[in-house]
TORTOR-476050 format. One record per residue (C-alpha): z, x, y negated; residue in one letter. Coordinates in steps of 0.25 Angstrom, whole numbers, plus 5000, padded with zeros to 4 digits. Layout:
N
ZXYA ...
***
This chain:
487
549051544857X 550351554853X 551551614864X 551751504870X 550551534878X 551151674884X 552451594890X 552551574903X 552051504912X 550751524905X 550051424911X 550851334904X 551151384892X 549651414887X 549351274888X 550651234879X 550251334870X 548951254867X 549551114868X 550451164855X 549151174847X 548751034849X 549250914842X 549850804852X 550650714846X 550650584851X 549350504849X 548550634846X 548550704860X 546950724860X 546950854856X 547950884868X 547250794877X 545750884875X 546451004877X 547050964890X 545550904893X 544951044890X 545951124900X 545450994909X 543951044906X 544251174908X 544851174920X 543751074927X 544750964928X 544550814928X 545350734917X 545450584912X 545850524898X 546250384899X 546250274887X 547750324882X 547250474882X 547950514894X 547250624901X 547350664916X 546750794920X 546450804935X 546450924942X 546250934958X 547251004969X 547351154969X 546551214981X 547051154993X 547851054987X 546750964982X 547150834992X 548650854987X 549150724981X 549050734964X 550050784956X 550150714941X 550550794930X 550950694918X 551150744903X 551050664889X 550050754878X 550850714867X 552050764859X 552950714849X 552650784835X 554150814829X 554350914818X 555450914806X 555050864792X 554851004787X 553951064796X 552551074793X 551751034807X 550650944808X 550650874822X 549050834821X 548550974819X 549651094819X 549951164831X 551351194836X 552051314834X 552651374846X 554051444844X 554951524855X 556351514854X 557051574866X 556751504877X 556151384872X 554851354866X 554851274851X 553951244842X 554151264826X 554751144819X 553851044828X 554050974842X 553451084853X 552750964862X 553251024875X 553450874879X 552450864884X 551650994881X 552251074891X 551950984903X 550350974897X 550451144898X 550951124913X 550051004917X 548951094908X 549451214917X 549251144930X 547951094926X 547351244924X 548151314936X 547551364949X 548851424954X 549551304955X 549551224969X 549451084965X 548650944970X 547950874962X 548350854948X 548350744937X 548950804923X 549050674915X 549250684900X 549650574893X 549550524878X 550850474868X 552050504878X 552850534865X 552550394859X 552750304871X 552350344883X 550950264879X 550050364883X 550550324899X 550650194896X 548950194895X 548750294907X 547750264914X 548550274927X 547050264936X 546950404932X 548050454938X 548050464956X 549150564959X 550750504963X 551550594958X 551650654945X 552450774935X 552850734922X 552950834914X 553650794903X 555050814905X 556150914897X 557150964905X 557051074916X 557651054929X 557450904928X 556450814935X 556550694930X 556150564938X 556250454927X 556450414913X 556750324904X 555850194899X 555550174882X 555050094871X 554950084856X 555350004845X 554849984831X 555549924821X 554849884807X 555549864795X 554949824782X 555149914768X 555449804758X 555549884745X 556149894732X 555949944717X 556750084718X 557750044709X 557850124696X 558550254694X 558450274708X 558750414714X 557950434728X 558350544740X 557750584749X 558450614763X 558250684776X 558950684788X 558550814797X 558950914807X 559250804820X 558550854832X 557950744836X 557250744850X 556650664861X 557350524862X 557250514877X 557550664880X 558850674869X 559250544865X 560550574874X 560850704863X 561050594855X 560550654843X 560550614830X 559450504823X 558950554811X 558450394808X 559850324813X 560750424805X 559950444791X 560050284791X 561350294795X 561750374785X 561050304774X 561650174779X 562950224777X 562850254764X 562250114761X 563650054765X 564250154758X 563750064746X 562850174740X 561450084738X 560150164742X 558650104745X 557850174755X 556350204751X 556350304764X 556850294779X 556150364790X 556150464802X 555550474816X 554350524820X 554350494836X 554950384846X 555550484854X 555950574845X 557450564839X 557350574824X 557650694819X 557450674804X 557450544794X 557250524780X 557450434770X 557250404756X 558350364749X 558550294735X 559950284727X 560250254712X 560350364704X 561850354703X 561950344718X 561250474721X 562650554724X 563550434731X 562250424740X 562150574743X 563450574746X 563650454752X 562350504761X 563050634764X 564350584771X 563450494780X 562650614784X 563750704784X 564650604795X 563350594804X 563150754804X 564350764810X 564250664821X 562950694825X 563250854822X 563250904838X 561950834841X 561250864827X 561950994820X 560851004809X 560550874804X 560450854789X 560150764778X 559250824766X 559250734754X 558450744742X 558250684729X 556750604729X 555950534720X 556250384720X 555350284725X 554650184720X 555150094731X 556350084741X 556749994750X 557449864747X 558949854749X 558649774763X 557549874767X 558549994767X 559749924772X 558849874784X 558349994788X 559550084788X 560149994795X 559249954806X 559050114807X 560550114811X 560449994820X 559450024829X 559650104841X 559550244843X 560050344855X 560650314869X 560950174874X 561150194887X 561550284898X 560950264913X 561850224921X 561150284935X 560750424929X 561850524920X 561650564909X 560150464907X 560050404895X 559550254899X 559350194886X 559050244871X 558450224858X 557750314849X 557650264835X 556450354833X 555750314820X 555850264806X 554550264799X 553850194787X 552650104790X 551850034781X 552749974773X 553749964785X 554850054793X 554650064806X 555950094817X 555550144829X 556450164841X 556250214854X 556950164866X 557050214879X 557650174895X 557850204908X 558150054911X 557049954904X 558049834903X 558749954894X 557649984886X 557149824884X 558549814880X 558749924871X 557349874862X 557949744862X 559049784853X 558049874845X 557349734842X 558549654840X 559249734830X 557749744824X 557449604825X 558649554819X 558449614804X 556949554806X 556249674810X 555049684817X 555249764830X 553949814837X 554249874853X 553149974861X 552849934876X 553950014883X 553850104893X 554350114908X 555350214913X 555350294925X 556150264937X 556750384943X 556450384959X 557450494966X 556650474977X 555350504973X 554550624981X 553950704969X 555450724964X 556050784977X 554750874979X 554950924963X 556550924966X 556251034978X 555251094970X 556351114957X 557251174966X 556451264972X 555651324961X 556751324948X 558051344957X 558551224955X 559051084956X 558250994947X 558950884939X 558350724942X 558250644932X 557650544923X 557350554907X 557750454896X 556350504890X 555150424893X 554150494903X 552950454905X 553250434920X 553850304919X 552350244914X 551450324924X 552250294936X 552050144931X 550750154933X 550650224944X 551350174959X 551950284965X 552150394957X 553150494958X 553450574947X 554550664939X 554550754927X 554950884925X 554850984913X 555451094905X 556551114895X 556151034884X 557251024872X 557150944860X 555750864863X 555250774852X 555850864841X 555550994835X 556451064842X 555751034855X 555651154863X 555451194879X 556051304886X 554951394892X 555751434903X 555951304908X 554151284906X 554151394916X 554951324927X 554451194924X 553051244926X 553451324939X 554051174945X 552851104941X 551751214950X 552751214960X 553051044961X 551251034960X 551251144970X 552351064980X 551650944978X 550450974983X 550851044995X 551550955000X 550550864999X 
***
């Protein structure tokens, strides 16, 4: 138990409490998924694991609400397990460590999993409460939201009966949201052709830190910086500069949807080159500080000397690579047209990672328009494709048509109004929800997602405003409670 379990609404927060004990990255949500099926247990309710993983707990109508139409409440289990280079955390076994600062929860030097933890705790909450007036609930928890949305692509739709459904999954109080955005992902691989290090050598190592990095649907529009896209562009520079350097080293990434925060490379230079490098190096760095200074104040480049391999990339292998990293996309490439201020169409260039003898690009796109996103991969495969490169593309997934018109959204609209004091903002995400695949596979549900403050997700500066928990949990009784009595 750590404090987090004395917040309020308590209900709530003792159940995120436990949920930061249990590892949840993507693909390892069995831990997460026995917990919720011992509260299941333990409160006499019915649940169901299809073949994905997914789990649906059942539990019946409040007392005299037991013939009220179902209620679906829809969470993902997993996280995305970000932390910086130097923070000792093991995502498979260590818990996380809870911090207050002011009003917002954070955890230290890791990603705090309240997407989607906090919407488990209010689901979990719900499950357990007797004071709440609601009609039959469905909580659905699905697996590997964070990876692709794969987890609701299996879902074993059968399982579920009720019409209308509460995704709680969203990051931004004071918002309901009634659609979002399409995706899918790329890979690029590239073979390492190497080369005898050439003799009196001098290797560095170098680190591009301090971005902020984020969630590539929910802050792309920041327009951040790409730790990938500007380490190679720096190093790129300095090749046309004429000074001559192999690569042994290139990679950064650790999550499709996250933007990169940190890249590394292994750099190798003759020995007589080692100052016309640095320097050459430091006025590339230094010209891309300053343009990138409002978005990223504290990035920086740590360089070191290093032990010189017995290998490095052959001259091609590094020139390809560099440039390739510059070419492909990365950020917004479209703007909607029928909603302000809604990215339409953007690309993260997500991962650079070594692969049995390969390196391995992979990008995530996103849409609101499918011909946008069929476009948009297109070009990843053509610049690709034209320097002889294998290009590997997921199954992509559907977005979520907004429907102004739909009945769940004017009820929760009243609803906002009445109980927060008011107005509520409508609109739809450039993130993928998991809204867009369910209501697929399912004829006539009507849906919309609401949450808390939650800044900075997929980074480890991720954090939620416990304020904001209290309201979000305050509309959520209060829209189960509407629900069923206007039934």
């Amino acid at each position: 138990m750590t404090f987090v379990e004395t917040l309020e609404p308590n209900a709530l927060w003792k159940h995120f409490d436990q949920i930061l004990t249990i590892p949840r990255g993507s693909g390892n949500e069995a831990a997460i998924r026995d917990h919720i099926i011992e509260i299941a247990k333990r409160n006499g309710l019915e649940y169901q694991v299809d073949g994905m993983g997914n789990l649906i707990v059942r539990k019946p109508g409040a007392p005299g609400f037991e013939n009220s139409p179902g209620t679906v409440l829809q969470n993902h289990m997993d996280m995305v397990n970000e932390k910086n280079s130097d923070v000792d955390h093991d995502f498979e076994k260590d818990p996380l460590k809870p911090e207050r600062d002011g009003d917002f929860l954070t955890a230290v030097g890791t990603t705090l999993g309240s997407d989607n933890g906090i919407g488990i705790a209010a689901a979990l909450a719900v499950l357990e409460s007797t004071d709440i007036k609601h009609g039959p609930i469905e909580a659905v928890f699905t697996v590997d939201e964070e990876t692709g949305l794969t987890g609701a692509a299996g879902l074993d739709a059968s399982m579920i009966k009720g019409r209308t459904l509460l995704n709680l999954d969203s990051e931004e109080e004071g918002i309901l949201y009634v659609g979002c955005a399409g995706g899918g992902d790329s890979q690029i691989t590239v073979p390492l052709k190497q080369a005898p290090t050439p003799a009196g050598c001098s290797a560095i190592q170098l680190k591009l830190q301090g971005l902020k990095g984020g969630h590539s649907g929910c802050d792309i529009h920041l327009q951040r910086g790409n730790a990938i896209k500007l380490l190679a562009r720096a190093l790129l520079a300095v090749r046309q500069k004429g000074v001559g350097l192999h690569l042994a080293e290139f990679y950064g990434g650790s999550a499709h949807n996250a933007i990169p925060r940190e890249a590394f490379a292994l750099a190798v230079v003759g020995a007589g080159d080692v100052e016309t490098f640095n320097g050459a190096l430091l006025d590339e760095i230094s010209t891309i500080q300053v343009e990138f200074r409002p978005a990223e104040p504290d990035m920086n480049l740590v360089s070191s000397p290093a032990d010189c391999p017995e290998k490095v990339w052959d001259e091609n292998t590094t020139s390809l690579v560099l440039r390739l990293v510059t070419a492909l996309p990365h950020g917004i490439e479209a703007m909607s047209y029928d909603i302000p201020d809604l990215v339409e169409t953007s690309t993260n260039l997500a991962t650079v990672l070594p692969s049995n003898g390969s390196l391995n690009v992979g990008l995530s796109s996103r849409s609101s328009v499918e011909s946008g996103l069929q476009a948009l991969r297109q070009r990843i495969r053509a610049t690709a494709e034209l320097i002889g490169l294998d290009v590997a593309e997921g199954d992509s997934y559907p977005g979520w048509k907004p429907n102004l018109e739909s009945p769940l959204l004017k009820t929760v609209q009243e609803i906002h109004k009445r109980e927060l004091g008011f107005e509520p903002q409508i609109k739809a995400i450039h993130a993928g929800l998991e809204c867009g695949i369910i209501g697929e596979k399912l004829d006539g549900m009507d849906m919309i997602s609401f949450g808390p403050d939650i800044e900075f997700p997929h980074s480890p500066d991720e954090r939620v405003n416990i304020d904001t928990v209290t309201r979000f949990y305050k509309l959520l009784s209060a829209v189960l409670e509407e629900l069923a009595t206007r039934a």
